[in-house]
Structures are given as C-alpha cells and as structure tokens.
C-alpha positions as CSV (number, residue, x, y, z in Angstrom):
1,X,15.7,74.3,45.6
2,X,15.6,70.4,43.9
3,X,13.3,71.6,41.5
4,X,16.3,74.6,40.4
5,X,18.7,71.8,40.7
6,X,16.2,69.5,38.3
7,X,16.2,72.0,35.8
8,X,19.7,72.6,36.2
9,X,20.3,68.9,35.1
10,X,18.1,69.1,32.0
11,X,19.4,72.7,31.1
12,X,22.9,71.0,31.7
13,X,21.7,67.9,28.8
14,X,20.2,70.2,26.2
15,X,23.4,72.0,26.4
16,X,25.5,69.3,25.9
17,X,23.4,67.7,23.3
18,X,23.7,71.6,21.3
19,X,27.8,70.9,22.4
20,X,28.0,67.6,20.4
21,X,27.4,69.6,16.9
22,X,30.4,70.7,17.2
23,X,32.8,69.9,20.1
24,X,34.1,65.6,20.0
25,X,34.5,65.5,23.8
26,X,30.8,66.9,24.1
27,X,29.5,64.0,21.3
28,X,31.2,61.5,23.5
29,X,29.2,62.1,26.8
30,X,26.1,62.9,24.8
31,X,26.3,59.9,22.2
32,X,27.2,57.2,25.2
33,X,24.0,58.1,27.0
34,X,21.7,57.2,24.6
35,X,20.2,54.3,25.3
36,X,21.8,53.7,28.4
37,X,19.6,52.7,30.8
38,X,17.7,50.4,29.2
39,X,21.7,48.5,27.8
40,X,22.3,48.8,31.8
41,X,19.0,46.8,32.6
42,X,20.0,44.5,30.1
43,X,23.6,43.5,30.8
44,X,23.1,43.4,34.5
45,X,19.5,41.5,34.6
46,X,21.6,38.7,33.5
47,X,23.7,38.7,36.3
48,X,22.9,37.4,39.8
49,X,25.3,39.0,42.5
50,X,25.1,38.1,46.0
51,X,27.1,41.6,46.6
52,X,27.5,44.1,44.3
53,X,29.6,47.5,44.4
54,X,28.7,50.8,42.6
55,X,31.7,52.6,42.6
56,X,31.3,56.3,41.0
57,X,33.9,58.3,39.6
58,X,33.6,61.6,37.8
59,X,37.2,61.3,35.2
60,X,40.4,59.7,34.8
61,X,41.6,61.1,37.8
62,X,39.3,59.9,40.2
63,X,38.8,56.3,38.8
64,X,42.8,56.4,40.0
65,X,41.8,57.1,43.4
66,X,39.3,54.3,43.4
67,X,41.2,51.6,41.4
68,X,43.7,50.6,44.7
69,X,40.1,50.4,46.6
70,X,39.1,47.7,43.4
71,X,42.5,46.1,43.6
72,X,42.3,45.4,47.0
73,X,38.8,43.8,46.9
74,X,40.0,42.0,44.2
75,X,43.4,40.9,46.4
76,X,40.9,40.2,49.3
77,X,39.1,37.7,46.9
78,X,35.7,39.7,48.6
79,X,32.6,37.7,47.1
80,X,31.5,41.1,45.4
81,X,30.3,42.3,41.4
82,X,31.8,46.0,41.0
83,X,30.1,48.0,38.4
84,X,31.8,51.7,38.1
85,X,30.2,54.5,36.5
86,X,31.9,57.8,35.3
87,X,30.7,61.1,34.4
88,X,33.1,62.5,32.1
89,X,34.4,60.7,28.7
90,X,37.9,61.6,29.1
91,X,37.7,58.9,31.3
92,X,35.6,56.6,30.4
93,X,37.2,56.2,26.9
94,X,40.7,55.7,28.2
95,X,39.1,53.0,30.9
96,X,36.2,51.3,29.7
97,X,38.1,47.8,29.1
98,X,39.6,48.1,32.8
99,X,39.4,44.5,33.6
100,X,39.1,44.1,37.4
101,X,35.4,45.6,37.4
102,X,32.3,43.5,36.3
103,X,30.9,46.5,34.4
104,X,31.8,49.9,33.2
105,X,29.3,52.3,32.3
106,X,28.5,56.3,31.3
107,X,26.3,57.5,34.7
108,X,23.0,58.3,33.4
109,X,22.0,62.2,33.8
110,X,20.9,63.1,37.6
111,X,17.3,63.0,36.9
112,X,14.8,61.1,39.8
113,X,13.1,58.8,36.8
114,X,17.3,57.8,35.9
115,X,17.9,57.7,39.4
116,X,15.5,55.1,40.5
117,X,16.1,52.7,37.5
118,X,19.8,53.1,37.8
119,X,19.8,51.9,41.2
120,X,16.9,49.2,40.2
121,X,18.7,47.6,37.7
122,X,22.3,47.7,39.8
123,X,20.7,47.0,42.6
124,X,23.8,47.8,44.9
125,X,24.9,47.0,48.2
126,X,27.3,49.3,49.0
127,X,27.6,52.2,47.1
128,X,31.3,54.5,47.0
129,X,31.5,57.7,45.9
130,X,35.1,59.6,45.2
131,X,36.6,62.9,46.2
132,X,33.7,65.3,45.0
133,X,30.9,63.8,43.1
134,X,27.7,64.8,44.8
135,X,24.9,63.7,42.3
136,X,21.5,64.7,44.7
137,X,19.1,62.5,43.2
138,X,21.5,59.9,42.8
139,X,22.1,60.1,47.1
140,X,18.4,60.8,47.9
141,X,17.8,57.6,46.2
142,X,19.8,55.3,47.7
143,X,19.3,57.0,51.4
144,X,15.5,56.1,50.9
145,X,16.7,52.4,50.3
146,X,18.8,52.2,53.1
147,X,21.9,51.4,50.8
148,X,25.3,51.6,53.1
149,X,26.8,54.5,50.7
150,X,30.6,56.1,51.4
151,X,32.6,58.6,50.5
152,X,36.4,58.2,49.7
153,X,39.3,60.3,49.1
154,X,37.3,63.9,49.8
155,X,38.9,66.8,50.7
156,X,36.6,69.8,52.0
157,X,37.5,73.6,51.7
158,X,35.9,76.8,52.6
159,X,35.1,78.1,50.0
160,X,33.1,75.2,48.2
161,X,29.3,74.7,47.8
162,X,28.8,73.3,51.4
163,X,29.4,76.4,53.4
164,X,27.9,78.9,50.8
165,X,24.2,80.5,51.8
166,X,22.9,78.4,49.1
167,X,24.2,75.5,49.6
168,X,22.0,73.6,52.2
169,X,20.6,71.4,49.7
170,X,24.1,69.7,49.3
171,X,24.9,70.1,53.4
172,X,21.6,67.9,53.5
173,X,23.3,65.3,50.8
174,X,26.1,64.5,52.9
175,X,23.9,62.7,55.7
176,X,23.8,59.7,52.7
177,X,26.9,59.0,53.5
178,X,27.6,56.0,56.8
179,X,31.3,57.2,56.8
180,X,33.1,60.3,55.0
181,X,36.8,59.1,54.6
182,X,38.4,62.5,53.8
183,X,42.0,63.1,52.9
184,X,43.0,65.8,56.1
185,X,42.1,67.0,59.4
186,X,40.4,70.3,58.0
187,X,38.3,68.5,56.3
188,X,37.0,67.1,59.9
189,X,36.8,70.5,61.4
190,X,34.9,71.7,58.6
191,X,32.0,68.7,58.3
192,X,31.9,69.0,61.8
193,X,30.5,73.0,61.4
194,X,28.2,71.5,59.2
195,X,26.8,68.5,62.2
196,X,28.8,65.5,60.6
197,X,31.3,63.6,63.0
198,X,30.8,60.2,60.7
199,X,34.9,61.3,59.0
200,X,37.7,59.4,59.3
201,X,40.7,60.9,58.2
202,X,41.6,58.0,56.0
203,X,44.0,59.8,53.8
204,X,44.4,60.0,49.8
205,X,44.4,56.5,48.3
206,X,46.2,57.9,45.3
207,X,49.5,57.0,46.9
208,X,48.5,53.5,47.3
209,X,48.3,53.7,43.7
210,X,51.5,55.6,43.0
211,X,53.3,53.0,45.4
212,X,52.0,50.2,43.4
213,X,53.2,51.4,40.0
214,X,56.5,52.4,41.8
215,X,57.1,48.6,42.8
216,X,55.6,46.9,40.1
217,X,57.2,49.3,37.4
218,X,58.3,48.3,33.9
219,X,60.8,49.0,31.3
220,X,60.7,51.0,28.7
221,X,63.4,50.7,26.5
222,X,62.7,53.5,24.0
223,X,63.3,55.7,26.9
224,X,66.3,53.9,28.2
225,X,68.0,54.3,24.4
226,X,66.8,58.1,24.3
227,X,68.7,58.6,27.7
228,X,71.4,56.7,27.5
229,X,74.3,57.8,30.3
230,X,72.4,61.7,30.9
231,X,70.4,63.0,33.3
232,X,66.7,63.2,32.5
233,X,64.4,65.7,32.9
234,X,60.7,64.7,32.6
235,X,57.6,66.8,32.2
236,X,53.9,65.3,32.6
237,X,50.4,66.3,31.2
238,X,52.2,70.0,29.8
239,X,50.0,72.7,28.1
240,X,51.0,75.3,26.0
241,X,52.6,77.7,28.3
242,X,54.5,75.2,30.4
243,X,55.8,73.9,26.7
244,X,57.0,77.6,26.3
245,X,59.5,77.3,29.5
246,X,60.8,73.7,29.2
247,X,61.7,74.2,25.4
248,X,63.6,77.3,26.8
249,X,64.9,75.5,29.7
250,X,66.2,72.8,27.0
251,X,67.6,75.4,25.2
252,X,69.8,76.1,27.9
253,X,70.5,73.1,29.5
254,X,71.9,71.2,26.4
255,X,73.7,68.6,28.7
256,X,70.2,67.4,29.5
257,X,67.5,64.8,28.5
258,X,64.2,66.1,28.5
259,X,60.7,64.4,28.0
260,X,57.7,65.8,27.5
261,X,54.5,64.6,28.1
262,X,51.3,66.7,26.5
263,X,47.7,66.4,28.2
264,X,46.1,66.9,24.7
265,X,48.5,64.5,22.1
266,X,46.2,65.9,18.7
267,X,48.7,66.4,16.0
268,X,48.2,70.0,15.7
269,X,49.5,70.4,19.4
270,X,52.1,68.0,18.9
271,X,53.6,69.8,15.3
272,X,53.2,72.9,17.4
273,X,56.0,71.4,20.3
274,X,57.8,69.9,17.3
275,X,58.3,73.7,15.7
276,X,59.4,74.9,18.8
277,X,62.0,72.7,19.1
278,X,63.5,73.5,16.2
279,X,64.6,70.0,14.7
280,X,65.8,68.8,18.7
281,X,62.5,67.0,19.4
282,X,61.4,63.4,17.9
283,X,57.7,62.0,19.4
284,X,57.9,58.4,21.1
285,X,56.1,56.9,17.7
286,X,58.3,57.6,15.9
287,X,61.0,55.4,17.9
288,X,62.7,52.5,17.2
289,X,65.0,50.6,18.8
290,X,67.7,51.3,15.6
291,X,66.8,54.9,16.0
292,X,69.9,57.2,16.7
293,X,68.9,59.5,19.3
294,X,72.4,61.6,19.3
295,X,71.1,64.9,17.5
296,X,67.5,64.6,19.4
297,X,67.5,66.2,23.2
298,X,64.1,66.3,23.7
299,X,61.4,63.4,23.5
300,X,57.9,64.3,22.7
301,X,55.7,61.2,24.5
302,X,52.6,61.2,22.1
303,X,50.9,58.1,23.3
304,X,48.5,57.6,26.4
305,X,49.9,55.4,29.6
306,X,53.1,55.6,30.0
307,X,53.8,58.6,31.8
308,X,53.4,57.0,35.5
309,X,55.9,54.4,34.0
310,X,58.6,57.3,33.1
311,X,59.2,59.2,35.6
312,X,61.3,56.3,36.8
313,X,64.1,57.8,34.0
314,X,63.6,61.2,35.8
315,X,65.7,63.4,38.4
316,X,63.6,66.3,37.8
317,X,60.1,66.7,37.2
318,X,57.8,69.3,36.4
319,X,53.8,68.8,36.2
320,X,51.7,70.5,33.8
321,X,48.6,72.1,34.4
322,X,49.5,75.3,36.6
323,X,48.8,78.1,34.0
324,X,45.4,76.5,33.5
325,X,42.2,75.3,35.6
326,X,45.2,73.2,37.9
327,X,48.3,71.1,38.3
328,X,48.1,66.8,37.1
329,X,49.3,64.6,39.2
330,X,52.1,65.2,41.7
331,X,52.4,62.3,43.3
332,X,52.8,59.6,40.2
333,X,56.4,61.8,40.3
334,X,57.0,62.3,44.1
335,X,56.8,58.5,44.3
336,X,60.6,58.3,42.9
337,X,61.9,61.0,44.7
338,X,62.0,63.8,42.7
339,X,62.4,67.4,43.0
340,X,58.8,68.8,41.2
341,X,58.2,72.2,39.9
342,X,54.8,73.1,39.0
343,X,52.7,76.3,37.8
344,X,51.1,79.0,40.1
345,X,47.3,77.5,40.5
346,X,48.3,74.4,42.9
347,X,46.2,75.8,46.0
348,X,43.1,73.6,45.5
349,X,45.8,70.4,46.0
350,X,46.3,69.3,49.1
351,X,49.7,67.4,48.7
352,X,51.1,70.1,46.5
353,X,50.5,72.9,49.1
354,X,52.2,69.8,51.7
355,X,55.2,69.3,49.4
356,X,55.9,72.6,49.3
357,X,55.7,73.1,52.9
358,X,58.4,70.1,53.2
359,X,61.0,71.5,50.2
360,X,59.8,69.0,47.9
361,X,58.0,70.8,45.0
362,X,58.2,74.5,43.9
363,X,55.8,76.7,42.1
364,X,57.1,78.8,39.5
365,X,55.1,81.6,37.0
366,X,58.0,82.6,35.1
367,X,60.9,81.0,33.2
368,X,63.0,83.2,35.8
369,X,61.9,81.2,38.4
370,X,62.0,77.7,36.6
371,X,65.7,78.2,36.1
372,X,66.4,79.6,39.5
373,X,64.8,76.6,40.9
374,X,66.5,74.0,38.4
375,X,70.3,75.4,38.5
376,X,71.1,74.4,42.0
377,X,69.4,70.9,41.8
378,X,71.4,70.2,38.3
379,X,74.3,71.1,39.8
380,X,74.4,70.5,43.4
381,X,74.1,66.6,44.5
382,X,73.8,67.3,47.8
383,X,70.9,69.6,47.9
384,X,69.5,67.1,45.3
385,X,69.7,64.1,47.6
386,X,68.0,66.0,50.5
387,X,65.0,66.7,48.1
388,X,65.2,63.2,47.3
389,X,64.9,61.9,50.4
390,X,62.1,64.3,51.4
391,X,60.0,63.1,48.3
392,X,60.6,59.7,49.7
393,X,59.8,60.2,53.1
394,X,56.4,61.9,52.4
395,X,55.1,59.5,50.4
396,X,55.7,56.7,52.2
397,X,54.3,58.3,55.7
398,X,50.8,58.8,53.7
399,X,50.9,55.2,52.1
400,X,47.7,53.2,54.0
401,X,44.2,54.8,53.1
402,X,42.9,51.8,51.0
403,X,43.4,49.2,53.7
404,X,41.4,51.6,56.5
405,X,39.0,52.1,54.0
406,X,38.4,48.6,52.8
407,X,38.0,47.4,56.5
408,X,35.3,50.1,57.4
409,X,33.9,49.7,54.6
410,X,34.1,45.8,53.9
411,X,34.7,44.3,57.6
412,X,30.8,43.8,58.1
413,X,29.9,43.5,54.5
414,X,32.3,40.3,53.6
C-alpha cells in the first residue's frame, strides 16, 4: 500500500507540473518547489535554534487555525524558532510575509528522499499538524525520530479515509501523533473505534482567532461613508450563484446596504457582479473619501483582508461557498452577532451544522428561501436581538482551545 501511495505522490507532481502550462494556481505550487529543499537547507543551516516548531498547514484556512497557536507562543515569549509550511499556494501567497514565524516555506512533495531532508535540515522538536493534513512519509519520518508531533483543530467523520476498507495505511499514521486535539466529542468516539484514546477535545482554535480580530478590530472608513445611517448587509467569499440571490435580494430591499465580498476578485468576475447590478454597484478601489455613495447600494470589496474587519458594519450576513465544494468561514461573522444564511453544502462543518441547531444560521438553496429568512430579521428587532444574542453566546462558550493546546503541548517543552 506505500508503494500505491508513492506513486500516487509522483503521479500527483507530473500532473501538476502538465497543470502549470496552463492553469496560474497550478504554476504557483509547481514553480515554488523547485529548488526547494536545497533554499530550505540553506536558510535554516544558518540558524541555531535551541527549539524549533514545524507547524504544517494545507491553505489559507488552516494557517488561521494555527496562527492563535503562533500568537500565543509568541505572547508566552516560549524560547522557540517556528517555521510553517503550506501545501496549497492560495495560501502561501497571501501569507508568506506573516511576520510572527521564523520561516515560511512551500512543503516539499511527500516523497521518503524529501521527507528525510526536510526534517534534517528543520530539525524540529515539536512538530503540529492542523485539521486534516495527513502527509505519510512526512509522519513515518518523524515517528522513527521520536519527534513529539500533534495534531490540532481535527474533526473526524465517518465517512473519511480512516474508516474506509482501504484505509489502514492512514489508521496506522495517526499513532505519530502524542495527543489528537480534535474539535468534538464524535471525533473521540470515533478514534476510539479505531484504538486511539490519546484526544482531547480541545475544541476549534478558529474562534480564538475570530475573538481576537473582534477585540482588536479597526476602522474602515470607506465602509463607514458607504453606510452611512442604514442597515448593512454583508456577504463574504460569494461565488457566482450566491451573487445571483443577493443582487436579487438588493433588488428588493432598496432600503439596504449591501457588501459583497467575491472569493475570486479577477476582473472578469468582478465586471460580471458590476453588470448585474446594473449601475448600483461601485468596487472598494474605486473609493474615496470625496466619493458620493448616494446612487450606489451595493459595494463590491475587490481587495484581499478586509473581510474579517467588515462584518463589524453588518446586521446580516451571508457566507459564500454553499452552491460549491462548501461554505467560507462562519465564524469571522458569528463573532458579532449576526444572523448568517449560507448555501445547502454546510454538512462537512461542524459549527455550521451547531449554529443551526441553536437558530443562529440558516441554509437556504433558493432565493425563496433567502427572502423568507431575511424579511422577519429586517423587520422584526426582537427576533433580531434573540439571534444576536445567540451568535454571541456560542462563540464565546467555544473561546479557549489555544490555551489547552499550548499547555499540553508546551508545559514540558518550555
């Protein structure tokens, strides 16, 4: 079975390396690992840590799960290097100057030979993985050296790889790890069918994160201008079809602000929202601080980090995603109380399945139901509040998974 998995790997390169002839994102992952190991070896053979951290991430989203862990070993002033690696460019691009961390790279291909000089040349001493990346080679190598490896932020279902006929190889994997900090209690039940009873139920440290944008949250004054005295309506990381029901949900809600935030900003996407709109919609850079926004009821946020940030202007939110491979991120929203609607493919997310247990979010697949679920909550303050206040209250009771994590994972290492 490694060998299938080995020739997986280099089936996996050649294909991306064909990819890159034509598709950008493809060029990225295949252009940064050339050369990589040996410009590892060389920028860390000139460093001499007493500790250093691996921390591996596969994209944008998970280096936000692992950057309260970095924050707080930065806080903790913990005598440590941190070198993070990510698998996909999306995030890597966007988070390659991230200054807390010593280094930043592309992880080499899962290969044994890139295995065994990755780890050489980082020469960890504690080594985090987060949520799902399960690189084999990667975890048989530092189990052979005895490297005190965790797991943070994972969330384990039935249906994945682990409880499949042919997934023993990866069952095996998961004795790497000293501690499996997993985000629920099915996730315990379910290692422990498979022999593991090293999980703590540690939680999601993406609300650490959320809470610490919440509190330390700017101003944006664009936004403030574009508002003015109306309600705002602000949707994050949209895709076509969720573009297709706010525009019509604008349409009809003239009263209202709305904001929308595209997951792919390319200008043929954006002129795409513009038309649709019909002359309603200006993009962010196009703003000034003398421009009148009076004839414009829709904002079209064409620039990358600020989103987090503007859902501070928001009494509604919807997240984008659901009409795709899966909803963005909930929570950056739920930290200010909002009421969230989302698309129909939400199940593989634990908090959004929780928030709509607690009459927080709502998952919609028509415009019928967008509406039905918007009306009330424009025009009902009381039913508003409670949905408020249950935002509030569920974020705040799952606030605390980087501090158990940190002191399992750092209380004997410091």
């Amino acid at each position: 079975m490694k060998h299938l998995y080995n020739f997986g790997i280099r089936c996996y390169t050649t294909a991306i390396a064909i990819a890159a002839l034509t598709n950008h994102k493809a060029k990225l992952w295949h252009n940064g690992r050339k050369g990589l190991i040996e410009d590892i070896e060389q920028r860390l053979s000139t460093r001499c840590a007493k500790q250093r951290v691996w921390i591996h991430v596969a994209s944008l989203g998970e280096f936000e799960q692992a950057r309260p862990i970095i924050e707080k070993i930065r806080e903790l002033n913990i005598d440590t290097e941190i070198v993070v690696t990510f698998f996909s460019p999306s995030g890597y691009e966007i988070r390659k100057g991230y200054a807390l961390v010593d280094e930043i790279f592309y992880l080499p291909a899962d290969t044994p030979r890139n295995a065994k000089r990755f780890i050489d040349a980082v020469n960890p001493t504690i080594a985090i993985f987060i949520k799902y990346e399960f690189w084999l080679n990667y975890l048989a190598e530092l189990k052979s050296r005895k490297i005190a490896t965790y797991l943070a932020s994972a969330i384990f279902r039935e249906e994945s790889i682990f409880f499949k006929p042919w997934g023993k190889i990866w069952c095996k994997a998961l004795s790497t790890f000293s501690t499996i900090f997993v985000q629920n209690d099915d996730s315990v039940r379910l290692l422990k069918k498979l022999g593991y009873d090293n999980v703590v139920v540690a939680g999601d440290t993406r609300f650490d994160r959320v809470a610490a944008i919440a509190k330390n949250g700017k101003h944006v004054p664009i936004i403030e201008q574009f508002i003015g005295t109306k309600r705002a309506f602000v949707a994050g990381s949209t895709w076509r079809k969720d573009e297709e029901l706010l525009v019509d949900l604008a349409n009809d809600n003239p009263e209202i602000k709305f904001i929308i935030v595209p997951h792919e900003i390319d200008k043929a996407h954006i002129q795409n929202l513009l038309d649709d709109c019909g002359g309603r919609a200006i993009c962010y850079t196009e703003c000034s601080g003398t421009t009148n926004y009076d004839n414009y009821q829709i904002l079209i946020l064409n620039t990358i980090g600020l989103l987090s940030t503007v859902y501070r202007y928001a009494t509604w939110a919807y997240i984008g995603g659901g009409f795709g491979m899966g909803i963005h991120n909930t929570l950056e929203a739920a930290i200010y109380g909002l009421p969230i609607a989302f698309g129909p493919r939400y199940k593989k997310f634990n908090e959004a399945q929780e928030m709509i247990a607690c009459g927080v979010a709502k998952s919609v697949s028509t415009y019928k139901e967008l509406s039905e679920w918007f009306t009330p909550l424009r025009d009902d303050a009381e039913l508003w509040q409670q949905k408020h206040t249950a935002a509030q209250e569920y974020t705040k009771k799952n606030i605390g998974a980087t501090d158990l994590i940190i002191e399992e994972i750092f209380g004997e290492h410091r």
